[in-house]
C-alpha positions as CSV (number, residue, x, y, z in Angstrom):
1,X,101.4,92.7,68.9
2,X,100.1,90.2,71.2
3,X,101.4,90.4,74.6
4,X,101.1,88.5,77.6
5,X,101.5,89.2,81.1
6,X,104.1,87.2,82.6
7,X,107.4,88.0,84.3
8,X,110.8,86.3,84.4
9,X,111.5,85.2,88.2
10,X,114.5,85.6,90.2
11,X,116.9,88.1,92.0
12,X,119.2,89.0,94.1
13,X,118.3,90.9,97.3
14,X,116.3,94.0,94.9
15,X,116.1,93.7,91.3
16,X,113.9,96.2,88.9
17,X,112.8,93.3,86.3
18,X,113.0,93.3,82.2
19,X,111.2,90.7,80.9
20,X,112.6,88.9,77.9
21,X,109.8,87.2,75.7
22,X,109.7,85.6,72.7
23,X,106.9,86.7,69.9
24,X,107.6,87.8,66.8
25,X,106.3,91.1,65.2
26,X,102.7,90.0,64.2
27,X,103.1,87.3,67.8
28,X,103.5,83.7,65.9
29,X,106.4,82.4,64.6
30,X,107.4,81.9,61.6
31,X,106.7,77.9,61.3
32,X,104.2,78.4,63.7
33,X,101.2,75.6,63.7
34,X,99.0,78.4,65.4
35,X,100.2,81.1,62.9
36,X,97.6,80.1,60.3
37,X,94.6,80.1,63.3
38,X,94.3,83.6,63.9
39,X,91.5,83.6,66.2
40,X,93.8,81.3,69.2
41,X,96.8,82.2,70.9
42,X,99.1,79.7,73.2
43,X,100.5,81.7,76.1
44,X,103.3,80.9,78.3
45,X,102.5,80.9,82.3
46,X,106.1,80.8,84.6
47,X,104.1,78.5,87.5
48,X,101.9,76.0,88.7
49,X,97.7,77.5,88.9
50,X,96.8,77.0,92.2
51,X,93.2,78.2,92.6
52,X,90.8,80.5,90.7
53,X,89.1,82.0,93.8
54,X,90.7,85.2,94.5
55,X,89.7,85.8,97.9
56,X,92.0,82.7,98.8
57,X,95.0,82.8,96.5
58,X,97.0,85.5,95.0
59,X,99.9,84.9,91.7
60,X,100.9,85.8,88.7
61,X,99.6,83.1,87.3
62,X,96.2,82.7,88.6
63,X,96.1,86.6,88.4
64,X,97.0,86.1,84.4
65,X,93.6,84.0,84.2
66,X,91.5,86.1,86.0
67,X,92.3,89.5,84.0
68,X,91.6,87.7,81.3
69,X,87.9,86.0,82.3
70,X,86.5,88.1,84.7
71,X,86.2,92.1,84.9
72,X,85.9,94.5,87.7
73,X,84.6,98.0,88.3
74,X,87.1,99.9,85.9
75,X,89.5,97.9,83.4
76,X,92.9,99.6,81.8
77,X,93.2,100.8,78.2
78,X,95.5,100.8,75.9
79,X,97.2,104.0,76.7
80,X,97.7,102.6,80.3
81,X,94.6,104.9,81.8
82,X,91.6,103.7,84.0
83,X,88.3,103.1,81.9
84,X,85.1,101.5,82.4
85,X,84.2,98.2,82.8
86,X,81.6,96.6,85.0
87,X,80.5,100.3,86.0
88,X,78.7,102.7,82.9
89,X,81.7,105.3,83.8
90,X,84.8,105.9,86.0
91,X,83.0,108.2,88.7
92,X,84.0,111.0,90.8
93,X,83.8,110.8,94.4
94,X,81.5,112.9,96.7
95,X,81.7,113.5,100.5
96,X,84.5,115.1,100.4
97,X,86.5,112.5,97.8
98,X,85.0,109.5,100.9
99,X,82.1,108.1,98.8
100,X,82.3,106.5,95.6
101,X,78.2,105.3,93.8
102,X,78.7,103.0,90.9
103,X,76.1,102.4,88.0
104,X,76.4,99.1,86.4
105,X,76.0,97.7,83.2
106,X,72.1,96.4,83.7
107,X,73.5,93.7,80.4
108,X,76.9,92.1,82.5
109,X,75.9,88.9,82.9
110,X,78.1,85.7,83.9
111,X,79.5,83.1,82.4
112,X,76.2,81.1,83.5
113,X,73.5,83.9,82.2
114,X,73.4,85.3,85.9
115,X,73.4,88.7,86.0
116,X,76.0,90.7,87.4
117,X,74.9,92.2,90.6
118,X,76.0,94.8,92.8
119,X,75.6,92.5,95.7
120,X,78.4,90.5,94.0
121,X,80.7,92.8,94.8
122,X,79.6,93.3,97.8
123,X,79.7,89.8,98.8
124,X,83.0,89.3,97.4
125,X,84.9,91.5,98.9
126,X,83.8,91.0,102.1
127,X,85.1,87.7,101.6
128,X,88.3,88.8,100.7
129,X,88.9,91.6,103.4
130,X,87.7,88.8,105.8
131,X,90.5,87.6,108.6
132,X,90.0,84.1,107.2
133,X,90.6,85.2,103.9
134,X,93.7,83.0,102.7
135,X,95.0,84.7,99.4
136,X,96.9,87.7,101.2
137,X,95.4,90.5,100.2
138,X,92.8,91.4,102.2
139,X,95.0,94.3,103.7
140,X,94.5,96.1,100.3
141,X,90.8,97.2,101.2
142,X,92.1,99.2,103.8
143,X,91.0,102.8,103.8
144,X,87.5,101.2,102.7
145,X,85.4,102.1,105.6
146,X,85.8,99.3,108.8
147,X,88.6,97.4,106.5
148,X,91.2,96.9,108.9
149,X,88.7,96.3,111.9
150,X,87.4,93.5,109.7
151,X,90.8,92.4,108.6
152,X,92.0,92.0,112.1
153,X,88.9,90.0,113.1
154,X,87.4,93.0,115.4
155,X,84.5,93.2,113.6
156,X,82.3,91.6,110.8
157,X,82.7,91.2,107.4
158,X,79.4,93.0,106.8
159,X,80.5,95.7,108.2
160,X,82.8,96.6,105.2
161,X,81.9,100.4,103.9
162,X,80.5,98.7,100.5
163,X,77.0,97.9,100.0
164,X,74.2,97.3,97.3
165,X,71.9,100.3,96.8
166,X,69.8,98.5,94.3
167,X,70.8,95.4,92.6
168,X,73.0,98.0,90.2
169,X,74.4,100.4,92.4
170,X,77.2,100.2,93.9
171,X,78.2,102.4,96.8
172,X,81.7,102.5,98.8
173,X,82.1,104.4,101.8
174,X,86.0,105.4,102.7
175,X,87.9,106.6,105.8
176,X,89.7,109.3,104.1
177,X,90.7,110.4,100.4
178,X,92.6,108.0,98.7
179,X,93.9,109.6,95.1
180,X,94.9,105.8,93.9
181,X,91.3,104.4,94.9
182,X,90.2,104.2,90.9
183,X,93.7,102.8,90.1
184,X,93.0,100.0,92.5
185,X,89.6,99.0,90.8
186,X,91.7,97.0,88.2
187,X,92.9,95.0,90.5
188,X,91.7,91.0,90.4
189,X,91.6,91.4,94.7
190,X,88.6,93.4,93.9
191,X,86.9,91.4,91.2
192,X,83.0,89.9,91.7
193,X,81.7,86.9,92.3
194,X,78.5,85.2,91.4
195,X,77.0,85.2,94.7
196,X,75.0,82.3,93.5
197,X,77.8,80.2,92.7
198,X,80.2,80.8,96.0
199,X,77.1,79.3,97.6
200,X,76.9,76.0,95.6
201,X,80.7,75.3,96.0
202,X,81.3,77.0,99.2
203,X,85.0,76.1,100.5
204,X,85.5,74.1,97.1
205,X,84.7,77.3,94.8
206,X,87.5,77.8,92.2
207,X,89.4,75.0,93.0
208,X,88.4,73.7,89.4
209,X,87.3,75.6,85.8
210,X,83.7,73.7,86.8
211,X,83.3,75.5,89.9
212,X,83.5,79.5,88.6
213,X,81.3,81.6,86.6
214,X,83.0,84.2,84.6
215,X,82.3,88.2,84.0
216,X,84.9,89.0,81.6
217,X,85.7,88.0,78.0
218,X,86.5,84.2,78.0
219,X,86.2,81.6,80.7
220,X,88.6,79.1,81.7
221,X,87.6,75.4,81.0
222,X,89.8,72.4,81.2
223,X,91.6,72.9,84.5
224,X,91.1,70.2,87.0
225,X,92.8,71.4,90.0
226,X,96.5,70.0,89.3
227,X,96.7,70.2,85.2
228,X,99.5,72.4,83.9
229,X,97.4,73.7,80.9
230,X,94.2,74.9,80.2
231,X,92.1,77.1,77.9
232,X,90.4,80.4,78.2
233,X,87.2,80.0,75.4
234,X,85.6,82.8,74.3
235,X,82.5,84.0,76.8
236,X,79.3,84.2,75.1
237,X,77.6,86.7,77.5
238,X,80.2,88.8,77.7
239,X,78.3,92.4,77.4
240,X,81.1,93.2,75.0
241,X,81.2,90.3,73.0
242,X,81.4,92.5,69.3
243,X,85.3,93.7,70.6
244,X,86.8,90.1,71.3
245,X,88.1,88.8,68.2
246,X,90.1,85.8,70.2
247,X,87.9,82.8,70.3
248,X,90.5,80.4,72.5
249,X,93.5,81.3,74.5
250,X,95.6,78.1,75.8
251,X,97.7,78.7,78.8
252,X,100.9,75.9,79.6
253,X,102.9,75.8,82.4
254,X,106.5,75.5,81.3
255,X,109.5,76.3,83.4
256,X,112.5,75.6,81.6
257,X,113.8,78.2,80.1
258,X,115.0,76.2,77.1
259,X,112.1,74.8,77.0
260,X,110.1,77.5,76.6
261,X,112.0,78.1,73.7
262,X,112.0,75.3,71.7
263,X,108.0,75.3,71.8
264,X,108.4,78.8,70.7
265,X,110.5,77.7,68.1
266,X,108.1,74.8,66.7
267,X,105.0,77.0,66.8
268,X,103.4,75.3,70.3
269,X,103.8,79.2,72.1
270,X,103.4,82.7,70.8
271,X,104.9,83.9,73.9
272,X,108.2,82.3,75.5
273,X,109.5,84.0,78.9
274,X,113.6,83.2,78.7
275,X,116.4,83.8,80.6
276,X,120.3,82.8,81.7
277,X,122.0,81.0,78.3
278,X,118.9,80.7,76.6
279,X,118.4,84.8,76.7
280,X,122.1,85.0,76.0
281,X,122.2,83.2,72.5
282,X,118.9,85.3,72.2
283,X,119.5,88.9,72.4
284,X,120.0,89.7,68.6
285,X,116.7,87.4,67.5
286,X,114.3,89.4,65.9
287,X,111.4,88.5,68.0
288,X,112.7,89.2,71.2
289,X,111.3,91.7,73.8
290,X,112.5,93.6,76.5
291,X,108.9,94.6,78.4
292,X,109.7,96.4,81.4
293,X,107.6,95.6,84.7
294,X,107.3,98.3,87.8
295,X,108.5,95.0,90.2
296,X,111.3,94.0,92.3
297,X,112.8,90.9,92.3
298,X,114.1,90.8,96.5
299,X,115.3,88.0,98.8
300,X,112.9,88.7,101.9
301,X,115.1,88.2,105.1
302,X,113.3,86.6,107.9
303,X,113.1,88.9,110.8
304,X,111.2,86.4,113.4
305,X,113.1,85.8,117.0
306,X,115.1,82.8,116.7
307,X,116.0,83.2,113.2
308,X,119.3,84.6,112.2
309,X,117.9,87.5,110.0
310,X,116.6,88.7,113.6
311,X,120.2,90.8,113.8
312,X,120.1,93.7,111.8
313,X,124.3,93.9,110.9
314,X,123.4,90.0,109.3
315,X,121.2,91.6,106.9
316,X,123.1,94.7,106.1
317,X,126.4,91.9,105.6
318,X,124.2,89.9,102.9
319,X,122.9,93.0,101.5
320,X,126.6,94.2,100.7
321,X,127.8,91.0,99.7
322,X,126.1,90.6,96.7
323,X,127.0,92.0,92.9
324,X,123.7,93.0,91.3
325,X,125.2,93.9,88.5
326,X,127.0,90.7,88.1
327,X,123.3,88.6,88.9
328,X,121.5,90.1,86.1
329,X,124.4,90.8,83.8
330,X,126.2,87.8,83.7
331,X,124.0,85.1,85.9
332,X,120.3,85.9,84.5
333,X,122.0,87.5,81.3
334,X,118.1,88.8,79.9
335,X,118.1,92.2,80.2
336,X,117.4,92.4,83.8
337,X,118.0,95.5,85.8
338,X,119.7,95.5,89.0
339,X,117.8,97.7,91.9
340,X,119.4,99.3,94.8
341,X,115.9,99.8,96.3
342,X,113.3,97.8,97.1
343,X,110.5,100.2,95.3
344,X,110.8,99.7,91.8
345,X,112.1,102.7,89.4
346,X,109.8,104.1,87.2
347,X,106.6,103.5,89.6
348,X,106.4,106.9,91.3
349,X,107.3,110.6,90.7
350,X,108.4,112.7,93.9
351,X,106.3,116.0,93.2
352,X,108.3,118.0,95.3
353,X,111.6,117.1,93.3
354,X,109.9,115.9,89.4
355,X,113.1,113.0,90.7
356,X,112.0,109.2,90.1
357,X,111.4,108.2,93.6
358,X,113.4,105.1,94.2
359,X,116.1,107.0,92.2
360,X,115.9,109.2,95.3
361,X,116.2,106.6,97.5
362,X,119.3,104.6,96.1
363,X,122.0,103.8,99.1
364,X,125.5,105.3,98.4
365,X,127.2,101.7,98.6
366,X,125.6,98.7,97.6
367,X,128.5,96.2,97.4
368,X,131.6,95.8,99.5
369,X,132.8,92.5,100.1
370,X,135.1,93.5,103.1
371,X,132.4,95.3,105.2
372,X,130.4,92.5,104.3
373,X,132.5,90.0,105.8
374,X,133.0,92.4,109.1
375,X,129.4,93.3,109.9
376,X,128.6,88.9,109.1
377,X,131.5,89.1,111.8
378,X,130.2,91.4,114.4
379,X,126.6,90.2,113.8
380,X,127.4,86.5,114.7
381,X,129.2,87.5,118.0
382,X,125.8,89.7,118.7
383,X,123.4,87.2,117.8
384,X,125.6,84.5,119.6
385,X,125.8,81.9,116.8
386,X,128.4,79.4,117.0
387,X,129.9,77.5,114.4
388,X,128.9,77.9,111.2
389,X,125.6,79.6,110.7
390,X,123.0,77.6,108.3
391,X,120.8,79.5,106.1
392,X,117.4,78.2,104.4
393,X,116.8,79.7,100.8
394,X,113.4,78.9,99.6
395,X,112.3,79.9,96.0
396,X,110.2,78.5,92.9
397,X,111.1,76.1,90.8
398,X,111.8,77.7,87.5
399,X,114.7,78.1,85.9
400,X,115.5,81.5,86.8
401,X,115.0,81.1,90.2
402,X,117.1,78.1,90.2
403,X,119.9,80.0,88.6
404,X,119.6,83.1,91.1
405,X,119.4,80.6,94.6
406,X,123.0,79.1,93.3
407,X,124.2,82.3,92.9
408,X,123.1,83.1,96.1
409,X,124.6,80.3,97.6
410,X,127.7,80.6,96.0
411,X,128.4,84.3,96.7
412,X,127.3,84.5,100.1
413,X,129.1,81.4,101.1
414,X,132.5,83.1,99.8
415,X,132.4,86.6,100.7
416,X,130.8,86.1,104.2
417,X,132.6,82.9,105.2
418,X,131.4,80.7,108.3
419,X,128.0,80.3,106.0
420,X,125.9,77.0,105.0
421,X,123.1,78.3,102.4
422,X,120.8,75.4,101.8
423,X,118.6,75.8,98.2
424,X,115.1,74.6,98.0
425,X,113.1,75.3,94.7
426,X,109.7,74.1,94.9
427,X,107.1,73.9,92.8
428,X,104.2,77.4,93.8
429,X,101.9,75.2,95.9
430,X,104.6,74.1,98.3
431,X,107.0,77.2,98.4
432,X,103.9,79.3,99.1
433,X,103.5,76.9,102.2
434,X,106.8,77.1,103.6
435,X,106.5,81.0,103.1
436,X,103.5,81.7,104.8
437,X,104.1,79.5,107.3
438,X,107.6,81.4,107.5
439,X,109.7,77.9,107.2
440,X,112.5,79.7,105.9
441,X,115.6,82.4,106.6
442,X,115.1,84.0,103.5
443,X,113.5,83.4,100.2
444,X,113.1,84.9,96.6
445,X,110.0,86.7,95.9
446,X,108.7,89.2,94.0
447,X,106.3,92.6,93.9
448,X,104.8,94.0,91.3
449,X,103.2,96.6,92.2
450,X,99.5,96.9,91.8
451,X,98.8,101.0,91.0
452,X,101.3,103.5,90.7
453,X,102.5,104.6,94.3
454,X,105.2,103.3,97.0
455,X,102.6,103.1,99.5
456,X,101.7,99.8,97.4
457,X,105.6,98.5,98.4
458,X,105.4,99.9,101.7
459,X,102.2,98.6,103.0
460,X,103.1,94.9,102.6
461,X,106.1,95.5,105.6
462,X,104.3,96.6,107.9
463,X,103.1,95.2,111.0
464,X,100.3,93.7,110.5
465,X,99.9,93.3,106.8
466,X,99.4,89.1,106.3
467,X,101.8,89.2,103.7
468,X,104.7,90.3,105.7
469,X,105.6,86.8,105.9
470,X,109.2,87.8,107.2
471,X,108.3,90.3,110.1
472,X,109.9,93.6,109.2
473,X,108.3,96.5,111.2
């Protein structure tokens, strides 16, 4: 069955995600134009591509592309375990579980004929653990030896604990054990790059499909920058070549729900993300799906002096004010979960129980209108707000998220009373702004988590991580 890696957006405060997608048991339609081209797929992406160059951006989207034309260390398999992929094998680590030597395939070459080097790795994610690194995720290489030195600009990139032995060995040097280390080598934040062609572009690599040389089993051609569809074509120095049986793979941005189905409907998608009405009508249709996703769907409250979020009893007030079960029952209506934690269920087991973690975790009251209304009250006498206290909701512009920010504003402005919430849903270029510049008092967001452990929720509140755009501690 073909599937395709995209979730349905929105929440309210924590929400474990089900994604409803269209594609029927063989993955065309039925009067599909595509169903009679076997060797092409259209797939359905929820927002705007932004870049291509993973040491400076970080989506769903643009993460959808990249697992699909490049390849790093390790790559998943179909029973959901770690397996080789630029590397000959998944190693095991010496020094005491601190030092990891890869072999790599001397025939993975790029999208160009370049060969795949160790010293693209190298170079790459020294890049990406770099302070100037813009994409977010630089924080994940901690543990790598000199990481978080290098991440907080107190030492060089090139001091990162990864270098080339030979031009096909790799070797990484860690801190301390990390168990989840392999699971990580999946990931697109620690994907190559040919060296050779970061150098021609420099600042402008990946801002187009001309300016990127792939490793995996298509590359991307067609995307200019600002286009909302493109194609993946097959990669003709792929080492594997013989196993992709896909020659093109067109991606379209489309945000309507409704819209997303009618293309489904008239053959233009194989894959159609839906959600509020549209999943309603839906639920019986014999090609819909119900994929579930270890992610939460949260409204990130910003902590930051001078914003209202600052006072703790605010947050606990809009926390119990809201019906999760109403939001994805009634308001998304797609099979969506509501969460009482902010790690998702079904990541993580607790080994000293065998109980689902964030099962452990789950508060004893989650929604009480009248101690809503009270702490809202108590909070606004300690964070001496006068008046009525104006909230800005930022979110994307799809239609989910649209749905769940007038919820939001609805709900919050009845049960917690002296409360203005202003909605903006903005395309991912422009939200993305105004969160990391932190020009909001909360906004809708989402973590998926990238391998199998809370640590990966956990680690993105603290401090100093740069995506802790909201300033918990």
């Amino acid at each position: 069955m073909r599937k395709n890696k995209v979730l349905l957006g929105g929440l309210a405060l924590t929400l474990s995600v089900v994604l409803a997608a269209c594609s029927s048991a063989n993955g065309k339609s039925s009067d599909s134009s595509t169903s009679n081209n076997t060797d092409k797929i259209s797939l359905m992406q929820n927002s705007d591509l932004v870049s291509l160059d993973n040491s400076n951006y970080a989506d769903l989207t643009m993460w959808n592309v990249l697992e699909n034309s490049f390849e790093g260390l390790y790559r998943q398999d179909s029973n959901n375990k770690v397996a080789p992929g630029i590397a000959e094998s998944v190693v095991k680590p010496t020094n005491n579980g601190k030092t990891y030597t890869f072999h790599l395939r001397t025939n993975a070459k790029w999208s160009n004929g370049d060969d795949v080097t160790a010293e693209d790795f190298v170079k790459s994610w020294q890049r990406s653990v770099s302070d100037k690194s813009k994409s977010g995720y630089n924080y994940i290489f901690s543990g790598i030896q000199n990481a978080d030195k290098i991440s907080n600009g107190k030492m060089s990139p090139t001091q990162l604990g990864a270098k080339a032995v030979n031009a096909h060995t790799l070797q990484v040097n860690l801190e301390h054990p990390m168990p989840y280390f392999s699971k990580m080598m999946i990931l697109p934040a620690f994907f190559p790059q040919d060296t050779k062609v970061v150098q021609k572009y420099g600042s402008k690599y990946g801002t187009n499909s001309d300016r990127l040389a792939s490793d995996g089993p298509f590359k991307v051609t067609g995307w200019n920058g600002t286009n909302d569809n493109w194609k993946l074509v097959r990669n003709s120095h792929y080492y594997d070549s013989k196993a992709v049986h896909l020659k093109e793979i067109d991606m379209q941005v489309v945000k309507d729900a409704n819209t997303a189905h009618n293309l489904f409907a008239k053959g233009q998608l194989d894959d159609a993300t839906i959600t509020g009405v549209t999943a309603q009508g839906l639920q019986k249709d014999k090609d819909l799906r119900h994929v579930q996703k270890a992610g939460t769907y949260y409204v990130r409250l910003n902590n930051k002096s001078g914003h209202p979020f600052n006072n703790e009893k605010l947050r606990q007030a809009v926390s119990l004010a809201v019906d999760r079960n109403h939001l994805t029952k009634d308001v998304l209506a797609d099979g969506s979960k509501p969460a009482y934690t902010y790690v998702a269920q079904g990541l993580a087991t607790d080994p000293t129980t065998g109980k689902d973690f964030a099962t452990e975790m789950e508060p004893k009251e989650t929604y009480n209108v009248a101690k809503a209304k009270e702490l809202w009250k108590q909070g606004v006498k300690e964070a001496h707000l006068k008046g009525t206290v104006n909230l800005s909701l930022v979110g994307l512009d799809d239609t989910s998220y649209k749905n769940v920010a007038q919820y939001l504003q609805g709900t919050l402005q009845q049960n917690l009373g002296n409360v203005k919430v202003s909605t903006e849903n903005l395309p991912s270029k422009a939200a993305s702004s105004k969160e990391t510049s932190g020009q909001f008092d909360f906004d809708q967001t989402l973590w998926l988590a990238d391998f199998g452990d809370p640590e990966n929720f956990f680690s993105i509140l603290t401090k100093d991580n740069p995506q802790n755009y909201a300033h918990y501690e």
